[in-house]
Biopython code that builds the backbone (N, CA, C, O; Angstrom):
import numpy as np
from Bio.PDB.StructureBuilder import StructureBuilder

atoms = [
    (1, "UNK", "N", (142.580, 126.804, 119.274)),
    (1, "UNK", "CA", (141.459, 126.435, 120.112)),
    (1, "UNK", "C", (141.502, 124.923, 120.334)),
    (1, "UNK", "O", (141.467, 124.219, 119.325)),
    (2, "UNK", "N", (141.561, 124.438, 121.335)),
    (2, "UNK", "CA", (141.740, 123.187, 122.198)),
    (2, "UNK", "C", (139.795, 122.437, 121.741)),
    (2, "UNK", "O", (138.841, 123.192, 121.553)),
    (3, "UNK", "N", (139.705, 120.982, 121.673)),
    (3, "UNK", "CA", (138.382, 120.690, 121.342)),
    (3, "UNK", "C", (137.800, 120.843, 122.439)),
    (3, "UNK", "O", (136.575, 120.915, 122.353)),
    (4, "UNK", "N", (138.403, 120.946, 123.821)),
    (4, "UNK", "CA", (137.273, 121.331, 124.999)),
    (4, "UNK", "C", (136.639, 122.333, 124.528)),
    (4, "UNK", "O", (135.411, 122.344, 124.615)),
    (5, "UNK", "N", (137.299, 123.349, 123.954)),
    (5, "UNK", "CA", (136.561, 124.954, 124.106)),
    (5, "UNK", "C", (135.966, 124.952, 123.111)),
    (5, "UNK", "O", (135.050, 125.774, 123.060)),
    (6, "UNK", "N", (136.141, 124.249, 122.143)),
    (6, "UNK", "CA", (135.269, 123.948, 120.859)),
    (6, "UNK", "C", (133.875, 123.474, 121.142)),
    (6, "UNK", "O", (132.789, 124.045, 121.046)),
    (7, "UNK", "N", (134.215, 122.273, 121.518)),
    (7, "UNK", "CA", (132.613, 121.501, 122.092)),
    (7, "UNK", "C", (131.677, 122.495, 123.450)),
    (7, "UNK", "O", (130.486, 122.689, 123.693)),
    (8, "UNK", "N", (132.840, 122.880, 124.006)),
    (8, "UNK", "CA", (131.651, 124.420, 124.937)),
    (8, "UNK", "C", (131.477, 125.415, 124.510)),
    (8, "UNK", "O", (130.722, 126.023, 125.267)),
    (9, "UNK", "N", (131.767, 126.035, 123.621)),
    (9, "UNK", "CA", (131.482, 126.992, 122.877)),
    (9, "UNK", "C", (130.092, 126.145, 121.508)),
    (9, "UNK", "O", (129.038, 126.688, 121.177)),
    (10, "UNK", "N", (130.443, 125.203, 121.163)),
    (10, "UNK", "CA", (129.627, 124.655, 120.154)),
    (10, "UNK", "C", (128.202, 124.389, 120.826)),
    (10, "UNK", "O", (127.119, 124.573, 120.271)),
    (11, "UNK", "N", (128.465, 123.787, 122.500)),
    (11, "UNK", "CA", (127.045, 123.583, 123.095)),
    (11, "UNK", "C", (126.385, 125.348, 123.892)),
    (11, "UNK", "O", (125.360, 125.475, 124.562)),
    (12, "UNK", "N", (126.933, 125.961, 123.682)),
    (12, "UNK", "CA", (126.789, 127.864, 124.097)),
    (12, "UNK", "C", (126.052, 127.968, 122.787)),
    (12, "UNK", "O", (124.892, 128.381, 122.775)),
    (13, "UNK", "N", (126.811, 127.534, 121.442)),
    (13, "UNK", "CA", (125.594, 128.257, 120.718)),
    (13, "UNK", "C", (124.404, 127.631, 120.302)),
    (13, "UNK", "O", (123.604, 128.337, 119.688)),
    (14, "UNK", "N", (124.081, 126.296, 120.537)),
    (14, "UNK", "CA", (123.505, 125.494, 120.311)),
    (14, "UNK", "C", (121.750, 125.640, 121.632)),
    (14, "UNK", "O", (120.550, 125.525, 121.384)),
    (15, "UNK", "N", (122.433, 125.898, 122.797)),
    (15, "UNK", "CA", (121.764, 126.748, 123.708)),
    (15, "UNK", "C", (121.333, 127.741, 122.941)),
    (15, "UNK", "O", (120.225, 127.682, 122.407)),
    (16, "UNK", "N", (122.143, 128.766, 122.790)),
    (16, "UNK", "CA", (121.389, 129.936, 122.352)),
    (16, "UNK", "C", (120.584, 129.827, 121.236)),
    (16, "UNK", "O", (119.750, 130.725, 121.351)),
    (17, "UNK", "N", (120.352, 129.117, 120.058)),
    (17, "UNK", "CA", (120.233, 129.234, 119.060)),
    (17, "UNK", "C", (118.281, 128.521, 119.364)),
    (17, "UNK", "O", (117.247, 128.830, 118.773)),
    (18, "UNK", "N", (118.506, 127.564, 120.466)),
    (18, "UNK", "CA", (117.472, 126.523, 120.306)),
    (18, "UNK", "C", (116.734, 127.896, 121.090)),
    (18, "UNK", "O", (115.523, 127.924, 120.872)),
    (19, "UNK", "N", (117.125, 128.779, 121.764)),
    (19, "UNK", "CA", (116.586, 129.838, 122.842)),
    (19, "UNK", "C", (115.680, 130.565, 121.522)),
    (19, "UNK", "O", (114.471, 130.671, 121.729)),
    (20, "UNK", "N", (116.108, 130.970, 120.442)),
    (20, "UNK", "CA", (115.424, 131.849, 119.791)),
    (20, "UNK", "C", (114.208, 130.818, 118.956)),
    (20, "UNK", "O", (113.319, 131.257, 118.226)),
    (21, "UNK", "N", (114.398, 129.661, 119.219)),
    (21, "UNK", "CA", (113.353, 128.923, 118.305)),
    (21, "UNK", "C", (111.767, 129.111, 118.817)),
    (21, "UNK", "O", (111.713, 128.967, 120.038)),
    (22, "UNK", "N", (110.311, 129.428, 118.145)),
    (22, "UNK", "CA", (109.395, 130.213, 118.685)),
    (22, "UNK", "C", (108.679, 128.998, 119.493)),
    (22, "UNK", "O", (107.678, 129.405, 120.082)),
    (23, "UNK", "N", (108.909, 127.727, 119.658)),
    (23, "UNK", "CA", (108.778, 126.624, 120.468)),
    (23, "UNK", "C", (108.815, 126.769, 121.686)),
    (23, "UNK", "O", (108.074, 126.263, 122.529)),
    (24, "UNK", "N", (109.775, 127.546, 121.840)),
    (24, "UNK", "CA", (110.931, 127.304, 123.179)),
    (24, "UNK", "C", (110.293, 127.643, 124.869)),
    (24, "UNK", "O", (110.622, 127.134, 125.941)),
    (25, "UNK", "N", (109.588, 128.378, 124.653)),
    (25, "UNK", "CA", (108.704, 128.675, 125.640)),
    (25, "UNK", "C", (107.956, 127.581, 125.917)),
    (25, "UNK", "O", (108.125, 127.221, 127.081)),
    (26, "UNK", "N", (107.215, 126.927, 125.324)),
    (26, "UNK", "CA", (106.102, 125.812, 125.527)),
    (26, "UNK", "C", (106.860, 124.902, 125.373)),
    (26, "UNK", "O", (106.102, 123.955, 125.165)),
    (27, "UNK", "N", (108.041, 124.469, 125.324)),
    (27, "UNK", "CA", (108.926, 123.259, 125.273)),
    (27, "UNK", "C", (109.100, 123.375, 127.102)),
    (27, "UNK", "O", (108.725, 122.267, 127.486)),
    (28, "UNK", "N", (109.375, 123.960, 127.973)),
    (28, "UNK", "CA", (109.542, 123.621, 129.176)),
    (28, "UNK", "C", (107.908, 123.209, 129.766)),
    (28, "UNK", "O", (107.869, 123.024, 130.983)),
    (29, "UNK", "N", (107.103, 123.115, 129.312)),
    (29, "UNK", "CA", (105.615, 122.707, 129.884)),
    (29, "UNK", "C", (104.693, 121.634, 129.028)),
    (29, "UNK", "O", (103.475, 121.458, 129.035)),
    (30, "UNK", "N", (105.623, 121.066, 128.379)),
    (30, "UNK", "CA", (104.980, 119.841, 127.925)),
    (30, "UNK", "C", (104.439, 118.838, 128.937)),
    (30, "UNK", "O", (105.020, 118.575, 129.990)),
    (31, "UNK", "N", (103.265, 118.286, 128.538)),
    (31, "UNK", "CA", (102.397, 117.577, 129.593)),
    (31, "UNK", "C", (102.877, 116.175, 129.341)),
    (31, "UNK", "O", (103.576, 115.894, 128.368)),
    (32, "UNK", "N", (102.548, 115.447, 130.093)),
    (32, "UNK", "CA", (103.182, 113.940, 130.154)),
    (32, "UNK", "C", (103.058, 112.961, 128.489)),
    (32, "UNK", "O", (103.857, 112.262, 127.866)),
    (33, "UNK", "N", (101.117, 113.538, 128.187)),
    (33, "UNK", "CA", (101.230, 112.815, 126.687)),
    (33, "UNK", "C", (102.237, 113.027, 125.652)),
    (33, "UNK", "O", (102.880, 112.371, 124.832)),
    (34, "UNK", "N", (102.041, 114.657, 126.191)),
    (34, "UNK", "CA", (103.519, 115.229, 124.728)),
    (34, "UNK", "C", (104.552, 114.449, 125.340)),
    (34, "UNK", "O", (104.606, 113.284, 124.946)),
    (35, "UNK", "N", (105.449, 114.826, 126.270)),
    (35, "UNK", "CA", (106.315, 114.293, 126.371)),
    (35, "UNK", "C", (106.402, 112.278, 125.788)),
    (35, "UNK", "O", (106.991, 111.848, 124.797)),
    (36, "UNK", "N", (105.957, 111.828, 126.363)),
    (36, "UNK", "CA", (105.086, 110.441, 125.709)),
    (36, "UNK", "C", (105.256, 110.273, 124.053)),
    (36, "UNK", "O", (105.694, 109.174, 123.713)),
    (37, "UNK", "N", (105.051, 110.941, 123.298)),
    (37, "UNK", "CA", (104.864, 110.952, 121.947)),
    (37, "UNK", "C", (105.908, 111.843, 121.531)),
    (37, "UNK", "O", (105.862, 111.880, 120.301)),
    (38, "UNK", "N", (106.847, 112.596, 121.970)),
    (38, "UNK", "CA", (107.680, 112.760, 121.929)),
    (38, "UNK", "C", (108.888, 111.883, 121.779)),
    (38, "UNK", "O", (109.747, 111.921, 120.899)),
    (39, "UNK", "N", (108.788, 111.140, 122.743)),
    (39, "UNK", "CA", (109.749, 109.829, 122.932)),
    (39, "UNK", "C", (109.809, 108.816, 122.010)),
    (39, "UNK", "O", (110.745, 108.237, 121.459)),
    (40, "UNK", "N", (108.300, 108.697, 121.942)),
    (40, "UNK", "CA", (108.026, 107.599, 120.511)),
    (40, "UNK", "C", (108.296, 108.050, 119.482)),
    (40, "UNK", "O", (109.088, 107.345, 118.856)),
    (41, "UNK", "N", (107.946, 109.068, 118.924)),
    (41, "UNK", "CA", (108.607, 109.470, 117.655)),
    (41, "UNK", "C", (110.101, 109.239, 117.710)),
    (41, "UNK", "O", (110.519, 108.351, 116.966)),
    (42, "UNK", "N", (111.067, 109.945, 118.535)),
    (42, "UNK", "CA", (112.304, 109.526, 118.302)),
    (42, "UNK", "C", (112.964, 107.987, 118.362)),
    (42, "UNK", "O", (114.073, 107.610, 117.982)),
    (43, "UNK", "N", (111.950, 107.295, 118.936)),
    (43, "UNK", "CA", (112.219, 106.063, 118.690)),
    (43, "UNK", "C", (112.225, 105.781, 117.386)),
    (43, "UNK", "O", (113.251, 105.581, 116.735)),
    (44, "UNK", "N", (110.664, 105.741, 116.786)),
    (44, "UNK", "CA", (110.561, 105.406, 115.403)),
    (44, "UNK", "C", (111.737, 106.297, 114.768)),
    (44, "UNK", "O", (112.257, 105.696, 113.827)),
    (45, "UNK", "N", (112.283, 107.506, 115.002)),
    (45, "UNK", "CA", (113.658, 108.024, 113.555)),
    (45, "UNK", "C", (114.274, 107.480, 114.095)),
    (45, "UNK", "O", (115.285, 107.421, 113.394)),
    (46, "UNK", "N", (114.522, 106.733, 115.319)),
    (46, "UNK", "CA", (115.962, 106.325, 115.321)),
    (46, "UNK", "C", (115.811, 104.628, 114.385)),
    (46, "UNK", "O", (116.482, 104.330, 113.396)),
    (47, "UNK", "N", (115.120, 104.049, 114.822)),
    (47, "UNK", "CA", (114.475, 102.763, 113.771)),
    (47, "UNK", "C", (114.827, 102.564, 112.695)),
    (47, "UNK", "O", (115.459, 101.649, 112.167)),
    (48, "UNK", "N", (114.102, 104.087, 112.119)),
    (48, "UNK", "CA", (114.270, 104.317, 110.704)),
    (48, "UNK", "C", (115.351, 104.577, 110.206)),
    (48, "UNK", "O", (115.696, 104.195, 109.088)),
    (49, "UNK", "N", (116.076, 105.313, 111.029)),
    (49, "UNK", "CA", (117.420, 106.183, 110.501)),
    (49, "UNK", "C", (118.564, 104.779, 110.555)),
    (49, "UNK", "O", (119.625, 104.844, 109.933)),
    (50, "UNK", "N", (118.119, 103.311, 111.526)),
    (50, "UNK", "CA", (119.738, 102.428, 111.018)),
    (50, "UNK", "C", (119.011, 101.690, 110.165)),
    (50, "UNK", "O", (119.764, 101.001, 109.476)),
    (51, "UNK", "N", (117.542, 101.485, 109.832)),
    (51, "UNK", "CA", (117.175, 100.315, 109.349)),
    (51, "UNK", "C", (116.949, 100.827, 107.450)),
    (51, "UNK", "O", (117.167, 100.046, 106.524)),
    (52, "UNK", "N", (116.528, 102.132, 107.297)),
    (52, "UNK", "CA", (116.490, 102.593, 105.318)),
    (52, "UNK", "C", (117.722, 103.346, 105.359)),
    (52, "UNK", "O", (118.669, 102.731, 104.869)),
    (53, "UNK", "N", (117.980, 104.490, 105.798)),
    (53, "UNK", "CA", (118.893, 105.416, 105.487)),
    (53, "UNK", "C", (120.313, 105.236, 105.782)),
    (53, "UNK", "O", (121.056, 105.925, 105.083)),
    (54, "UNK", "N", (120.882, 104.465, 106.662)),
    (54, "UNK", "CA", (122.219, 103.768, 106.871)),
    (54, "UNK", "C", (122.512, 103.123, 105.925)),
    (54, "UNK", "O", (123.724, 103.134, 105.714)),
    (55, "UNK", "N", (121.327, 101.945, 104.516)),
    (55, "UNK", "CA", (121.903, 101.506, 104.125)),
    (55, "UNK", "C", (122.457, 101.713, 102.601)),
    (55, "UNK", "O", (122.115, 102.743, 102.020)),
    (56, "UNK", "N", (123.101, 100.995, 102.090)),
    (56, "UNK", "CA", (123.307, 101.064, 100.623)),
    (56, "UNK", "C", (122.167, 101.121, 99.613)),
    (56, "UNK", "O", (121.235, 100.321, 99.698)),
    (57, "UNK", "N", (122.207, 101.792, 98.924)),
    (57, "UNK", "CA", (121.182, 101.935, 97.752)),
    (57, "UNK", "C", (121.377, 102.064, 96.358)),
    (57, "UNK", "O", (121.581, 103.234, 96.036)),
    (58, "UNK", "N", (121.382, 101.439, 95.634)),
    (58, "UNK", "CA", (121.996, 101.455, 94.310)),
    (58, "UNK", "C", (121.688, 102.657, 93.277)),
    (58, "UNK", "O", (122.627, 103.001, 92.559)),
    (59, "UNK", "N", (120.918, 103.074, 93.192)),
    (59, "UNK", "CA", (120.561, 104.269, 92.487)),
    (59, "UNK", "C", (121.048, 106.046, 93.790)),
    (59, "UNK", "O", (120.941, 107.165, 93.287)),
    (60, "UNK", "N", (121.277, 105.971, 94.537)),
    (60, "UNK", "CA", (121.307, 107.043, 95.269)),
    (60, "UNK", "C", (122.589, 107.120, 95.890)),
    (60, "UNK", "O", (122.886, 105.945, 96.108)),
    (61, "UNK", "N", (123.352, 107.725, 96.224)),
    (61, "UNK", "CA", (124.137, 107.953, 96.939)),
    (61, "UNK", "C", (124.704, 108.386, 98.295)),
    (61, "UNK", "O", (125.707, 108.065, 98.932)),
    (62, "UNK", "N", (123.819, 109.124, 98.473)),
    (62, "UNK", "CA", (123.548, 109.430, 99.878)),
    (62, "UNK", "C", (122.160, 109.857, 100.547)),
    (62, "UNK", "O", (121.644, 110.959, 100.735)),
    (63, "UNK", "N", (121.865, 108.896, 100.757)),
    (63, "UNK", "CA", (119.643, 108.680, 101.209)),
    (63, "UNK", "C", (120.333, 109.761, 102.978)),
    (63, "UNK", "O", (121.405, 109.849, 103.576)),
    (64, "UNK", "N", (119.242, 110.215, 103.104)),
    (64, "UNK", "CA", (118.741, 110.631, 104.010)),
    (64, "UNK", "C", (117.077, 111.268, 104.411)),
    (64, "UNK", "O", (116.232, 111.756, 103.660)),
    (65, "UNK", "N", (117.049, 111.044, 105.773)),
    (65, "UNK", "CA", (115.553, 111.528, 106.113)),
    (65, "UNK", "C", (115.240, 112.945, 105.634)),
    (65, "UNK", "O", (116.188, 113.709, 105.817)),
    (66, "UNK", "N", (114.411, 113.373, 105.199)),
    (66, "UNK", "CA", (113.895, 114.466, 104.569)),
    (66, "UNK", "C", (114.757, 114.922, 102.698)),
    (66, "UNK", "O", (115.044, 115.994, 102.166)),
    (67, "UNK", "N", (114.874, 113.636, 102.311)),
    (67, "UNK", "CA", (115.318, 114.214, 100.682)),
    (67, "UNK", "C", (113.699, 113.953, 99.946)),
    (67, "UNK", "O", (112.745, 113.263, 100.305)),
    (68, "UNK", "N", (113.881, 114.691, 98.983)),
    (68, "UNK", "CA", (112.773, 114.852, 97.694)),
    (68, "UNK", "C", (112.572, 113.476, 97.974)),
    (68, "UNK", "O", (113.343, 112.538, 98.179)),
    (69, "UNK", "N", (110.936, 113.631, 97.916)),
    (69, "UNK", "CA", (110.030, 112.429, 97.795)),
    (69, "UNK", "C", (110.737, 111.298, 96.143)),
    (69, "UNK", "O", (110.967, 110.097, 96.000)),
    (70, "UNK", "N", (110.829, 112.310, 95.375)),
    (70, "UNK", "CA", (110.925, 111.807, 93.989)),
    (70, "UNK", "C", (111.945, 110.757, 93.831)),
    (70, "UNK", "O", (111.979, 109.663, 93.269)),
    (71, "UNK", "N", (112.937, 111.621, 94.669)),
    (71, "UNK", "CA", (114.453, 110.631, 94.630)),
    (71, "UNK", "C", (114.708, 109.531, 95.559)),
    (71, "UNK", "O", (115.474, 108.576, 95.427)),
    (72, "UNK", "N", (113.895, 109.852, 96.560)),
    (72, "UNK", "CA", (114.048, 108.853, 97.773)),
    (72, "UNK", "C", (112.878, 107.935, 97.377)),
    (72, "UNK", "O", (113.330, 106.866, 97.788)),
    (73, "UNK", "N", (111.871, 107.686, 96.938)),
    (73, "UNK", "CA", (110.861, 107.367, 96.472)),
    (73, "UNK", "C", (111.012, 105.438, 96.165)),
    (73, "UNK", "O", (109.997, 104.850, 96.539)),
    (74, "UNK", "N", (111.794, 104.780, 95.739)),
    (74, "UNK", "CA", (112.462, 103.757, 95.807)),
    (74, "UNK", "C", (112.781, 102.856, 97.003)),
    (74, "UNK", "O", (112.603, 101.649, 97.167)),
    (75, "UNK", "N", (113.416, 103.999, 97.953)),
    (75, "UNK", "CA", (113.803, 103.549, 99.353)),
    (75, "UNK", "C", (112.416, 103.247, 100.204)),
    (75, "UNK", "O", (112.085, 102.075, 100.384)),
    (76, "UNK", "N", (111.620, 104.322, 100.718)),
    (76, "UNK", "CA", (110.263, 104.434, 101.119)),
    (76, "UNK", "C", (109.386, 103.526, 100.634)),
    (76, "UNK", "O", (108.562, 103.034, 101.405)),
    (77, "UNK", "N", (109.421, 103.153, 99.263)),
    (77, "UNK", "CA", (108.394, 102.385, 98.939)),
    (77, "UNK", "C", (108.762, 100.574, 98.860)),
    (77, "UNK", "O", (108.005, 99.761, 98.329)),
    (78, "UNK", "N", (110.058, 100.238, 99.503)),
    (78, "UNK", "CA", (110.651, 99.280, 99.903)),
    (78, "UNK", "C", (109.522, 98.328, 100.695)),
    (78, "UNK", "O", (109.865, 97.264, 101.211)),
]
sb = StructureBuilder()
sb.init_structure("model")
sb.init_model(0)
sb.init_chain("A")
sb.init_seg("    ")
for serial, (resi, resn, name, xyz) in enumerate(atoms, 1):
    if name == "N":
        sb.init_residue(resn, " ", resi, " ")
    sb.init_atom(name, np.array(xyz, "f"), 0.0, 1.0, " ", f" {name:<3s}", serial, name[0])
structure = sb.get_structure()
């Protein structure tokens, strides 16, 4: 399998998959605020995601968004 047919086959199931999510219906009729706050939120993870979790951390090894409060707890409270 060639990576063209990989990456179209990978975005086929990625389609389908987001199709069964129970969202998916009311995701094509979001009103301007949602959409709006939509946007901002991904701003703020993207923020977040180069400015705590990109970086080095001495006790952790690999930080990411959504680990146990307990362990990430260090990073967050930075």
């Amino acid at each position: 399998m060639s990576v063209a047919e990989y990456q179209a086959k990978r975005a086929a199931f990625i389609v389908e998959d987001r199709a069964l999510r129970r969202d998916h219906a009311r995701s094509a009729n979001r009103s301007t605020a949602e959409l709006k706050a939509d946007e901002v939120i991904r701003q703020i993870r993207a923020i977040e995601a180069s400015s705590i979790w990109d970086g080095e951390h001495e006790n952790i090894q690999h930080p990411f968004p959504g680990m146990e409060f307990l362990t990430g707890m260090e990073i967050v409270s930075v």
